[in-house]
N, C-alpha and C positions, 0 to 999 in steps of 0.2 A: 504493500500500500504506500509507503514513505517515497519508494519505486519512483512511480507516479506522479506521486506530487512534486516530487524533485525536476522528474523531465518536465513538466508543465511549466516548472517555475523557471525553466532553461530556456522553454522553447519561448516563454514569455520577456525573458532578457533579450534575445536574440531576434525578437521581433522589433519589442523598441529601439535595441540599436540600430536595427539598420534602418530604422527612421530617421536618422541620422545623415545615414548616407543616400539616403534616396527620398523619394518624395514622401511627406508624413501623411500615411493611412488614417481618414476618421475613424472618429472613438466608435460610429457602430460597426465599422468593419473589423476593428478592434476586437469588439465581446462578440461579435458573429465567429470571430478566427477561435477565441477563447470557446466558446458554446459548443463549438464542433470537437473544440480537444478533449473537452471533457467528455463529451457524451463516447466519441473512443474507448478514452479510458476506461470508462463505466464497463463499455462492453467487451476490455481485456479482462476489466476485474470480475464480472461474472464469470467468464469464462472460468476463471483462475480458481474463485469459486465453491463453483460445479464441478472442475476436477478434483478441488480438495474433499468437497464432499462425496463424491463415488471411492476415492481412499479410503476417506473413513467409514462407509457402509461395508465394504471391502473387508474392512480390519475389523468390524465389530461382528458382520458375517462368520469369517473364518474362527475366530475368539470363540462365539456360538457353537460353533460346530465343532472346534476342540472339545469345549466343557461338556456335550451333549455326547461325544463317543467317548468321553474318559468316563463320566456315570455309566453309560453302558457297559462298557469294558469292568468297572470296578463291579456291576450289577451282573452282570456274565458268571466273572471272577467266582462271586461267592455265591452261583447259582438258582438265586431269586428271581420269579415271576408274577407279576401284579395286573389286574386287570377285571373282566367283568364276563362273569364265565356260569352257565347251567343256572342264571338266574341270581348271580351273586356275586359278590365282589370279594376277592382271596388276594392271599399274599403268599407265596408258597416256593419252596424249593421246589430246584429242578429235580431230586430224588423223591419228592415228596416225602419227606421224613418232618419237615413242620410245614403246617399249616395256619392261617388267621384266615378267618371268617365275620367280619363286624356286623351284625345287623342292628332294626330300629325297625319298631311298627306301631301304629295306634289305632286306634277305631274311636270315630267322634262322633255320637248318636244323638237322634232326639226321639223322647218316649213320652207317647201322647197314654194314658192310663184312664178308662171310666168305670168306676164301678155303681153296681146297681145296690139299693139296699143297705150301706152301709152300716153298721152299727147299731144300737138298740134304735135309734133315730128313723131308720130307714131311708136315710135320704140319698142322694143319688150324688156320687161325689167324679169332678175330672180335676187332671191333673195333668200337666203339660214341662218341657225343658226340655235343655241339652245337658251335654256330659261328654266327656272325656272319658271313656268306659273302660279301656285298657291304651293304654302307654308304656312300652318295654323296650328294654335295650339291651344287648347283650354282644358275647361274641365266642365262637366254637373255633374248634378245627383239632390240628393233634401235635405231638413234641415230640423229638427225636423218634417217631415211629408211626409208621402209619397206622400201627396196635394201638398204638396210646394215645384215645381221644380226648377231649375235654369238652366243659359246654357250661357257660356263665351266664343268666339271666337275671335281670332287675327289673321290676316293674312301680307303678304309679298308682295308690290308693286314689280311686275315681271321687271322693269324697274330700279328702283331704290334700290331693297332691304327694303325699309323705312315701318318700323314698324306700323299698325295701327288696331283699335277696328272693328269688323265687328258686332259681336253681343253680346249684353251683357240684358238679361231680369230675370224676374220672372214668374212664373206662378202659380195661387192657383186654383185646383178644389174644388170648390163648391160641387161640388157632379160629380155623372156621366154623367150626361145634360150640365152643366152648368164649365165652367173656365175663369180665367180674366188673361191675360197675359199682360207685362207694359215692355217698353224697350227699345231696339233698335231691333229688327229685319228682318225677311223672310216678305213682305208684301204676303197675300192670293191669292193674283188676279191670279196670273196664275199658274198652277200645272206644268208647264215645268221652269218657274224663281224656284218657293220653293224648287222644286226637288232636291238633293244635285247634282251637274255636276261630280261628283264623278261615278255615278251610272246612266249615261246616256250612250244610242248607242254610240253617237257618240263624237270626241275626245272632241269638242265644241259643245255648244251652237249653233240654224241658226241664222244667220242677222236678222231675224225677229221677235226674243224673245231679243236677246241682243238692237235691236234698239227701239222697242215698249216698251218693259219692264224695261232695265235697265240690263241686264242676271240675274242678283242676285239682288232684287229687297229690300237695305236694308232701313228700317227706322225707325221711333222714335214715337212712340203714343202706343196705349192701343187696344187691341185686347178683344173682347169679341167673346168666343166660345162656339157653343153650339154640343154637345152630338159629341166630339174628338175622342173617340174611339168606337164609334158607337154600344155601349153595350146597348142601349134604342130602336134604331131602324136603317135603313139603309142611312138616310140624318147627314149630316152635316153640321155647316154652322160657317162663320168665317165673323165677322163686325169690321173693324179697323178705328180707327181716326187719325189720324196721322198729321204731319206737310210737309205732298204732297210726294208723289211717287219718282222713279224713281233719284238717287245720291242725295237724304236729310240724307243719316248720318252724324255722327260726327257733327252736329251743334246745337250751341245756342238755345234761345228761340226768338231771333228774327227775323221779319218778310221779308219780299221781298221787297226787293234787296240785306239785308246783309245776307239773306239766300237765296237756291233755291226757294221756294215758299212759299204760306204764309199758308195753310191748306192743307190738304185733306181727302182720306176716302174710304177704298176698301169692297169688300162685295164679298163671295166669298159662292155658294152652294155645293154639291157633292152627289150622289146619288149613296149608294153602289147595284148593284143589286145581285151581288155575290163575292164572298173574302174578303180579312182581310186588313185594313189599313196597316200593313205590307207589303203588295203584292205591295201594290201601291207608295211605297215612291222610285219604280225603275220601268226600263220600260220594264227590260231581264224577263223573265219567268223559269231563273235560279232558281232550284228545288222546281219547285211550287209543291203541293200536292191538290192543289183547282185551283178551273177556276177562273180567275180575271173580273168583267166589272163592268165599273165605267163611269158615265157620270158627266160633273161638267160646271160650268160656274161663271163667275167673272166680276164684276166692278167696275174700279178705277176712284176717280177724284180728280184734280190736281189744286188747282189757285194758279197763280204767280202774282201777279200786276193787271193788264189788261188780261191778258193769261189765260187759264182754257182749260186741256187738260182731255177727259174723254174718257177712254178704255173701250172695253167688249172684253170677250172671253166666247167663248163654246170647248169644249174638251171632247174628247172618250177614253178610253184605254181597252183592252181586253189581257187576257194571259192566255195559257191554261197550263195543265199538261204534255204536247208533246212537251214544248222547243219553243212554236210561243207566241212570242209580239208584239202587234199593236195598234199603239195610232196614234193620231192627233190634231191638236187645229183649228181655226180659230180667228181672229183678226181684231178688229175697231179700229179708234184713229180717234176720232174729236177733232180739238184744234179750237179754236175762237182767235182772235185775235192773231192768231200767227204771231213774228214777220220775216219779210225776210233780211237773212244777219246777220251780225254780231255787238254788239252792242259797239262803238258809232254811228256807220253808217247805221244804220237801218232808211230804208226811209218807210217803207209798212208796212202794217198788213192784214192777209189773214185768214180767213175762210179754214178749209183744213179737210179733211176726204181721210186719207190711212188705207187701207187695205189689210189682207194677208193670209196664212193658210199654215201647216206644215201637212205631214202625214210620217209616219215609222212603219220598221218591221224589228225583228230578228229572228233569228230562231239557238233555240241550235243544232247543227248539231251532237256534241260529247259533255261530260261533261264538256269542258271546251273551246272548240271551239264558238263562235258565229260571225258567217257573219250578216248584216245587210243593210236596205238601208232608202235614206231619199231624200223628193221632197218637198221646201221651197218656195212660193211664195209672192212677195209683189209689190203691186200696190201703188207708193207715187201720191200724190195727187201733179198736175202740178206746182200750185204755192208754193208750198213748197220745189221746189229744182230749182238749173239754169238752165236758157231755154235751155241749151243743152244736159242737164244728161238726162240718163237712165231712167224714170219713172216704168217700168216694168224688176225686179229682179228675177230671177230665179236662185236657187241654189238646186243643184243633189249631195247627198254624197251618197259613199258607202264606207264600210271596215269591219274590222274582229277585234275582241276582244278574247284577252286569256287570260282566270281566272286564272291563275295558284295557287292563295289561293283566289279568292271570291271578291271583292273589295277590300280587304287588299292589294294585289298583281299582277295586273291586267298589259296586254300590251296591246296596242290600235293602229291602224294603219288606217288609211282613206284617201279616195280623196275628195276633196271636189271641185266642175265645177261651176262656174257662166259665161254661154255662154255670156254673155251680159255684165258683169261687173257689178259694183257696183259703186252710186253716192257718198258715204260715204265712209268713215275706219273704220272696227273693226279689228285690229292690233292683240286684244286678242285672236280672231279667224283664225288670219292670213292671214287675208281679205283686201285688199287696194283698194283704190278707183280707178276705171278704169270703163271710161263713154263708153260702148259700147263696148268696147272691151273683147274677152274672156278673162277666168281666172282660173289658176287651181293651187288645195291649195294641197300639200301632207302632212300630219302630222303623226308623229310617239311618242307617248308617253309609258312613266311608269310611274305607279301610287303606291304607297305605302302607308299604312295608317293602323295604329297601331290606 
């Protein structure tokens, strides 16, 4: 630049002088002479520049693309692969010896609830909102071994926000027969509790899995499995010890009463007769390429003190390649000693056997449309609730589900009818207790899950 200015101020000496020696040029041919040098100028110095700038893209390019193949090379080096694969996003060795797996889902609903009859009043009550229904985050995969898996989950009290452990284990296979899993988590006993609610019909759980099972059946003891992924033959079977069924996480080693119970112990069979444990961890027939049936059955027992509650279930599921799902369960629950009322005022102890059973069906109508419907029944055993409730529970859903990306991105809409009411609350399901009286639950959800 200085350049420049120099020859200017040269050629501007050089002009005056020779005014000197020859005829003196007017001052506008003067800054006409000047106007033109400059604007030259100007247009060496772009010139000058634009080549200094194509250098330095040049330089900042090549810089780029060093740092971009030395990451890869050091990323090669220690045989790490990252990216977004079979619906998920891993970080994983090229031996695959570890694995990370991060995910994150929620479901945000609104539950419109009317009940008929209400209370000694009889009056007719609705109720309306939203809610944040589940929020969870976690993350799987395995360590030094594609044997040695792990799996961390936390989730969100829909009421509270309040942060808390849902599942935290290990699992080592032995071989292909044989694995030992230790932890906290999914108890075996029933294939509609372990199912993730994620990847069910409907927007919930029935009364009849959430009150017999617990809906998500989490606990704390040691799991022995035999032949998981059914590469030996078409049975499987699951034996867990646990410290009792049904809200024993998150606690201590101590026994009953500063915990819910003091032992227990579920056992769970399964009989593939056709398809792939993949098929079976949902109930849609969402792009099957094989027919699904699977028959299974489970039981849990439970003592608390004096108390000992001991469940069975049998269950069916079938899905074919045409878009139709149908399953079902049935359900026992003998409890001994079970107490009536609430404890300090517990006067009684009852002997009680309720019973119940579920059936359902979808059907994909378009790739991503599926209507469905569902028939819930439960019979409680007399002395097990006040002489005036409801003993006989009937609950009718039906609604439609849109995949719009698979379970990652799912809407869900349902009715859900308990002509008779319900002697209990499950609130989670949008369920309130109404002894006799109808009852009709509307829920609308989205589901997201990365």
């Amino acid at each position: 630049m200085n350049y420049w200015r120099t020859k200017i101020a040269a050629i501007a000496l050089i002009a005056m002088g020779s005014t000197l020696r020859a005829e003196e040029p007017t001052t506008a041919e003067l800054m006409q002479q000047i106007k033109a040098l400059q604007e030259r100028v100007q247009q060496l110095e772009q010139k000058q520049d634009a080549a200094a700038h194509a250098r330095d893209i040049d330089e900042i390019t090549k810089e780029v693309l060093a740092d971009a193949e030395k990451r890869d090379q050091l990323l090669n080096a220690e045989g790490f692969t990252a990216g977004y694969t079979d619906g998920k996003f891993i970080l994983q060795s090229a031996d695959g010896n570890f694995l990370l797996h991060p995910f994150l889902w929620m479901q945000f609903r609104n539950v419109t609830n009317y009940r008929q009859e209400v209370g000694s009043s009889g009056d007719n009550d609705l109720q309306n909102g939203f809610e944040i229904r589940r929020a969870k985050f976690g993350f799987d995969g395995n360590v030094f071994s594609p044997n040695l898996g792990y799996y961390f989950k936390w989730g969100t009290d829909r009421k509270s926000g309040s942060l808390s452990l849902e599942e935290a284990w290990a699992r080592f296979r032995f071989s292909d027969l044989l694995a030992l899993k230790a932890g906290q988590m999914k108890g075996p006993f029933a294939h509609d509790s372990y199912m993730t609610v994620r990847k069910s019909f409907a927007v919930e759980r029935t009364l009849l899995v959430d009150d017999f099972v617990g809906g998500t059946d989490f606990l704390q003891g040691i799991d022995f499995q035999f032949n998981a992924d059914i590469k030996l033959s078409p049975v499987r079977a699951s034996f867990v010890i646990t410290d009792g069924s049904k809200n024993n996480s998150n606690q201590n080693f101590q026994d009953f009463p500063a915990n819910n119970a003091d032992w227990g112990a579920e056992a769970r069979v399964e009989y593939f007769v056709s398809g792939h444990p993949r098929q079976y961890e949902d109930y849609s027939a969402m792009g099957n390429n094989n027919d699904l049936l699977v028959f299974g059955g489970g039981l849990s027992y439970t003592e608390a003190g004096n108390t000992n509650h001991f469940l069975q279930t049998m269950d069916g599921q079938y899905e074919n390649t045409h878009g139709l799902g149908i399953s079902g369960a049935v359900f026992g629950r003998a409890s001994s000693n079970a107490p009536q009322g609430v404890a300090p005022t517990v006067t009684t102890e009852h002997d009680l056997f309720d019973w119940g059973f579920f059936a359902q069906a979808g059907y994909m109508v378009l790739p991503k449309w599926e209507p469905f419907v569902r028939y819930s029944f439960i019979n409680y055993g007399s002395d097990g609730i006040p002489a005036d409730a409801e003993n006989h529970v009937h609950e009718i859903t039906a609604g439609v589900n849109y995949y719009m990306h698979g379970y990652g991105a799912k809407l869900s809409l349902d009715v859900d009818w308990l002509p008779n009411g319900s002697p209990i609350n499950d609130d989670g399901a949008g369920i309130l207790a109404n002894n006799g009286g109808s009852e009709f639950i509307v829920r609308a959800q989205l589901q997201l899950a990365i």
